[in-house]
Structures are given as structure tokens and as C-alpha cells.
N, C-alpha and C positions, 0 to 999 in steps of 0.2 A: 561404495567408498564414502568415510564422511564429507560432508561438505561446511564447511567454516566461514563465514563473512571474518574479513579481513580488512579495514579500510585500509585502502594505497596511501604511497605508489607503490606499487608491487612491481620487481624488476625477476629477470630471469635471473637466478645465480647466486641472490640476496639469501642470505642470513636474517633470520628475526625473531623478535618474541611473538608469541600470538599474543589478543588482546584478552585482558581477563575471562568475559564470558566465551571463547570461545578455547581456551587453554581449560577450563572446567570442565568444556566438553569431551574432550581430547581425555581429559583423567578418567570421567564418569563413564567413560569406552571403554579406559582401559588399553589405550593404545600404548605402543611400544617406541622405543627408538627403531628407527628403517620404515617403518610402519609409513602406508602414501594415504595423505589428506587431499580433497579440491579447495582449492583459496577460491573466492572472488571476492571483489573487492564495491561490488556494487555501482560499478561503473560499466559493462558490459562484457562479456566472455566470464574465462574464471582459469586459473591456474593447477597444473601439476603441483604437487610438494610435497617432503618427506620431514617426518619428524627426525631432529638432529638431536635434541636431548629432551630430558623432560627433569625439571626441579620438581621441589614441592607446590609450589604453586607457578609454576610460570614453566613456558612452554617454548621452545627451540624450533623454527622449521628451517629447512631450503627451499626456495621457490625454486619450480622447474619452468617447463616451456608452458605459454599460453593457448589457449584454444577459443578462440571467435566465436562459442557458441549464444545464441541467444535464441532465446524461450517465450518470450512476450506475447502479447498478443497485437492481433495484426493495425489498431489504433486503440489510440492512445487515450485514457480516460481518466477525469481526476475527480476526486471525490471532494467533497464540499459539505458536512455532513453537522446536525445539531446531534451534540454528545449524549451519545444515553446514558440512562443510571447503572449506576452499581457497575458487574463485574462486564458488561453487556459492550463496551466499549473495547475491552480487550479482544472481546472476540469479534468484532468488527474489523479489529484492527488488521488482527491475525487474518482473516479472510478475504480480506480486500487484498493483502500482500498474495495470498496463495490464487486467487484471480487474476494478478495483474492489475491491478491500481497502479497508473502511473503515478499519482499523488495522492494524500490526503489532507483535507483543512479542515480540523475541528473548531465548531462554532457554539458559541453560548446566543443561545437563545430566547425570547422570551418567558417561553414552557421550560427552559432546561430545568432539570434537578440540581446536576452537575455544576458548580460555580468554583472557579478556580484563580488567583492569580498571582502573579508573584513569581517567587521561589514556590511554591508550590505546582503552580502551573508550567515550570521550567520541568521538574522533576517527572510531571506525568508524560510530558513530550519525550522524555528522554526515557521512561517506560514504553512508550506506545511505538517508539522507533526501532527497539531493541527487541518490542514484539515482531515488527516488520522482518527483520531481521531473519529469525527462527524461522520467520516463515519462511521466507525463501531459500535457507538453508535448507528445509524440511521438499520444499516442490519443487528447486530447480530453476527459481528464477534469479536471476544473474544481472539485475537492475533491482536494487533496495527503492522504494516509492519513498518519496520525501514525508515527511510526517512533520506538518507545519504548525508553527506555535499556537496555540488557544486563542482565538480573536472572538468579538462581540460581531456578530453579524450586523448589527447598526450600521458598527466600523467598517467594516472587514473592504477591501479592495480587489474585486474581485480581476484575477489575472489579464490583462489582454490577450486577444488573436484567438479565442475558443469561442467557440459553439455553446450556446447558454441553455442550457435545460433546468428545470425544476419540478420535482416529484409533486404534483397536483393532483386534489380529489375534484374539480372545480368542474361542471359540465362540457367546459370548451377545451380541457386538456387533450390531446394526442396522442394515440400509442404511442410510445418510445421506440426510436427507430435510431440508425447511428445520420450522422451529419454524411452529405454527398461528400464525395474526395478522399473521406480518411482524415480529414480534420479533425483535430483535437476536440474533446467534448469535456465541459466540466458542469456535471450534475449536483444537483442542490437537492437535500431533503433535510425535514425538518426531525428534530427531537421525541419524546412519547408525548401524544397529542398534536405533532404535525407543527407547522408554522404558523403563527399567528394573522387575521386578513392583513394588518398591517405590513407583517413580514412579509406574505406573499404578494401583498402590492408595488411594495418596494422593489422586490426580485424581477415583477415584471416591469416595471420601469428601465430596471437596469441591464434591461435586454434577455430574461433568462422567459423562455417560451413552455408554457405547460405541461408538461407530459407524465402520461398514469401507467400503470401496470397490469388494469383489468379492474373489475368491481371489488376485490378481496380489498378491504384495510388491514396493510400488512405491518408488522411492529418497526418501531424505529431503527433496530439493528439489524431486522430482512429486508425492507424495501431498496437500499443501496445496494445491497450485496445480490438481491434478485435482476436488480438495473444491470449492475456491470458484467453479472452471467450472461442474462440475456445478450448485450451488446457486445461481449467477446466472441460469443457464437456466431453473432450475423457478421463480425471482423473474416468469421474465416472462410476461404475459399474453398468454394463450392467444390462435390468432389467430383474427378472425372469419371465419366460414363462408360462401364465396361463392354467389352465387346462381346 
């Protein structure tokens, strides 16, 4: 059945239009009047719905009942990441959403290519969110990860109450394990060519503690995305022992 992001509030019983990109989907299917969509809304579960009408561009649903499902992974990770070139960002983007990334914070930094700000840099956030989106239309996840405005890592303010990691080539770095408790984690890597000593001084300064992936130097759009595989893995519970 397809699945549509919808931002709420989504009620049982509501009438509505879907929102542009996801009433294109709706036509590019090929769906019908009666025809049953999933809504969610990006805030957790996801909705029954039936298409009620279809215009030429603009789409009709009923919400039905809810359903509690959620799909996550078992802690919670956010991404903190120096933007790579070209089209290599989008697909970070997309992949951290199909992972479970509870967030992402794109960071200019030193090495970036990428420089952006303005209305410009409003326009890419609102690309790279919309990417988020698809994705978890696409795998099922039923929490959209926020995709946070373009900040200058100089700047940037990193969240309180988490667990500080940073993707390090540095001798005294440590395999990447998750934090005890289930505590939030938010990992730091750098752009192509990594972060500069300055940047990674700063980082540790600012409480974020070393950690590497193995001796491979992996590109600046796999190192993240190997980080929060790995770390979703070891979220999950062990399995029980047959008899």
C-alpha cells in the first residue's frame, strides 16, 4: 500500500488535500477514487486513508483510524555531519533517513566545497528534508529526522543532554560503541578531507570524545552512514536462544 508523508494534525474522519509532493505521487501510481493510501505525519504511528477525489493536480483523502506503529531504532542518533560535494549530500541525506537518523546538522566547514547561505541555504534544507521524507515513505519509518539549517561549525551550538562523539583518524580514537543507558548520541564527522586539527580540537574541547571505524579511510558520505549502521545494530536486542 502506498505510504505518503502528510504533516498534521491528522484527525480520524478529516477530509483533506494532500500536500503537493505527495498528491504527484498519488497521480504518478495512478490511483483511483476508493483506492486506500498510509498517511503519517512524521510524528509517530501512521494513518488508514482512502482517496476521496482526485483533480488535476490536487488530491482528496479521508483519514481513517491510527495505528501506533513504530519502526525506529532502538537509540536514538543524530547526525552532525561537514556537507560533501556535489550530488553526494543527497544521498546521505536519503540514507540516514532509511537508517533511522533521528536528526541531521549540516555543517560548513573548513575543507567544505559546499558553501551556501541565504535564501539559498534555506532552499537546500528544504531539499534535503523533502529528501528525508521519500525516504521514510520508501522504508517505513514513521518519525521524519529533522534536517537542521546549514550552520558554520565555528558557530554551531551543539545540543545539550547527548553523548559527544567524533569520527577520528587520531591514534587515541576508540572503536565506536553506543553510550551505556541508551542515551542519545550525536556524532560529528568531517567533510572530504576530514576536519581540520583546529576543528578537531575544538570538538574535543567541547566534550566530543574520539572514535574511528577501523584503519580503512572511508569517504565523507560512508563514514556517517557506516557509524549509524553499525550503532543501530548494536541498539538491537540480542536474539533469544532456541531450544
Amino acid at each position: 500500500m502506498p505510504r505518503l508523508h502528510c504533516p498534521g494534525p491528522l484527525r480520524e474522519g478529516a477530509s483533506l488535500a494532500l500536500p503537493p509532493a505527495a498528491a504527484r505521487h498519488v497521480q504518478v501510481l495512478r490511483l483511483q477514487p476508493g483506492d486506500a493510501v498510509t498517511l503519517f505525519d512524521g510524528e509517530g504511528g501512521e494513518w488508514e486513508a482512502r482517496i476521496e477525489r482526485m483533480g488535476r493536480s490536487d488530491v482528496q483523502v479521508v483519514v481513517g483510524s491510527h495505528h501506533a506503529i513504530e519502526r525506529e531504532p532502538a537509540a536514538a542518533v543524530h547526525l552532525a555531519v561537514g556537507v560533501p560535494a556535489n550530488e553526494r549530500m543527497d544521498w546521505l541525506v536519503e540514507k540516514a533517513a532509511e537508517l533511522g537518523a533521528a536528526s541531521l546538522q549540516p555543517l560548513v566547514t573548513e575543507r567544505s566545497v559546499l558553501r551556501l547561505a541565504g535564501e539559498r541555504a534555506g532552499r537546500k534544507q528544504a531539499h534535503w528534508q523533502a529528501i528525508a521524507a521519500a525516504a521514510c515513505e520508501q522504508c517505513g519509518g514513521n518519525r521524519l529526522p529533522a534536517i537542521h539549517p546549514l550552520a558554520e561549525l565555528a558557530l554551531w551550538q551543539p545540543p545539550p543532554g547527548m553523548t559527544r562523539r567524533v569520527l577520528s583518524l587520531a591514534p587515541e580514537a576508540r572503536p565506536l560503541a553506543l553510550p551505556p543507558a541508551g542515551a542519545p548520541l550525536l556524532l560529528l564527522s568531517g567533510p572530504e578531507g576530514g576536519l581540520s586539527p583546529r576543528e578537531e580540537a575544538a570538538a574535543l574541547a567541547a566534550g566530543f570524545e574520539p572514535v574511528t571505524l577501523g584503519a580503512r579511510v572511508l569517504r565523507a558520505e560512508t563514514a556517517p552512514l557506516a557509524a549509524l549502521a553499525l550503532l543501530t545494530l548494536q541498539a538491537q536486542p540480542a536474539p533469544k536462544a532456541g531450544r
